[in-house]
C-alpha positions, 0 to 999 in steps of 0.5 A: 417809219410810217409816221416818219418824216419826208424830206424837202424835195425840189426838182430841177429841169430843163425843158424846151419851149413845147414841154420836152425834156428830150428828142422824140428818140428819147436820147438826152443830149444836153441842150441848154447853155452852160449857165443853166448846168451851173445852176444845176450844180448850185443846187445840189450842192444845197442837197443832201441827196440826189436823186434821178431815174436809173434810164436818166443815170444809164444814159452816158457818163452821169454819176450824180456827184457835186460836180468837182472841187468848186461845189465841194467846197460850197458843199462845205460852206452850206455845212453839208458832206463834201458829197451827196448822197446819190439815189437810182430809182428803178421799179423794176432793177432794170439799169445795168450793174455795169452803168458808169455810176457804180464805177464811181465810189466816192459817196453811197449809192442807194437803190429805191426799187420793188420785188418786180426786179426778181434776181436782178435785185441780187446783182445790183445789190453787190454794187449798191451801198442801201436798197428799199424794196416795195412790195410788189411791182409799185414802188411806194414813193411816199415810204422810200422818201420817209426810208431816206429821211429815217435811214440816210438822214436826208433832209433835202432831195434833188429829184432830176427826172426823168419825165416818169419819177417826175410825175411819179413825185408830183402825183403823189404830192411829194415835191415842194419845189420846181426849178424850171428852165425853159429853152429856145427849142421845139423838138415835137414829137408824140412820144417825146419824154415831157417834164411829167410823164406818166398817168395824168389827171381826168380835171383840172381839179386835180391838178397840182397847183404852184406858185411862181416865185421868181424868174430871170431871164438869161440870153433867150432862156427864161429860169423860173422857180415855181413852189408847190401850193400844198 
């Protein structure tokens, strides 16, 4: 499988003006306008799986799914399954068996995880649809995506954060797109989770380079799509 390849991976946020994704208290409560969740609808239904991680899928009712009977039906059109494939990446198997996602059955769940999880891993297995374990306590990233592309036949991953699979992703140079929309708000805040959270760079060499390929400009929310210079 290691020769396998990955899928195309695009990443959707929202972010305030100052680069948070969420208050200092690191509770997400929705803060841009409708128009900016349609456009996130939009896009999964150009997915073949999404993807989020298990403190994003933890926090209220989110379920990962098409959004209803409108973005099936584009789902459709675009020539994919009624429903996405939804994926739950948790190191350490901390989300709970009892989230609102596993209440929801209408397409698999996957799980991308490590050995860290010990007997948590035995729990969430009961109520997850495939599950890929690293070694260790470090989920390889790059090897869970080829599982998805080898196993699940995905072909194109939504990566909707948090902060830490986010810069998990684009430190190992996973992503090919990012769709960013940047809003009229500055939460502040030390601890506040950013779009890339995580380890950083020591130089600016280092850093991962994108080119910005459009924008567009909604009431005072400015939506870019940027692509990944690899």
């Amino acid at each position: 499988m290691g020769a396998a390849k990955l899928p195309f991976v695009f990443v959707n946020v929202a972010m305030t003006a100052d680069g948070k994704i969420a208050p200092d208290t690191r509770h997400f409560t929705p803060f841009s306008t409708k128009r900016d969740r349609d456009l996130m609808m939009h896009l999964r239904t150009r997915a073949d799986a999404v993807m989020s991680g298990a403190t994003t899928v933890a926090d209220g009712k989110v379920d990962l799914g098409p959004g209803g009977k409108k973005y099936q039906r584009m789902r459709l059109e675009n020539g994919l399954p009624e429903f996405n494939l939804r994926v739950i990446v948790s190191r350490s198997g901390s989300i709970s068996p009892r989230a609102h996602i596993f209440k929801t059955r209408f397409s698999p769940i996957l799980l991308l995880t490590t050995q860290a999880a010990g007997e948590r891993l035995k729990k969430l297995s009961r109520v997850v649809d495939g599950t890929f374990v690293s070694k260790g306590s470090t989920l390889d990233l790059p090897e869970a995506l080829r599982w998805l592309r080898h196993e699940w036949k995905v072909k194109r991953l939504l990566c909707e954060g948090g902060g830490e699979l986010n810069g998990a992703m684009f430190g190992k140079r996973l992503v090919d797109e990012l769709y960013l929309t940047i809003c009229p708000f500055i939460f502040g805040g030390r601890n506040a989770p950013t779009l890339a959270d995580g380890d950083g760079i020591e130089k600016l060499g280092s850093a991962l380079q994108m080119r910005l390929d459009r924008t567009e400009r909604f009431q005072d929310e400015l939506y870019c799509v940027y692509r990944v210079q690899k």
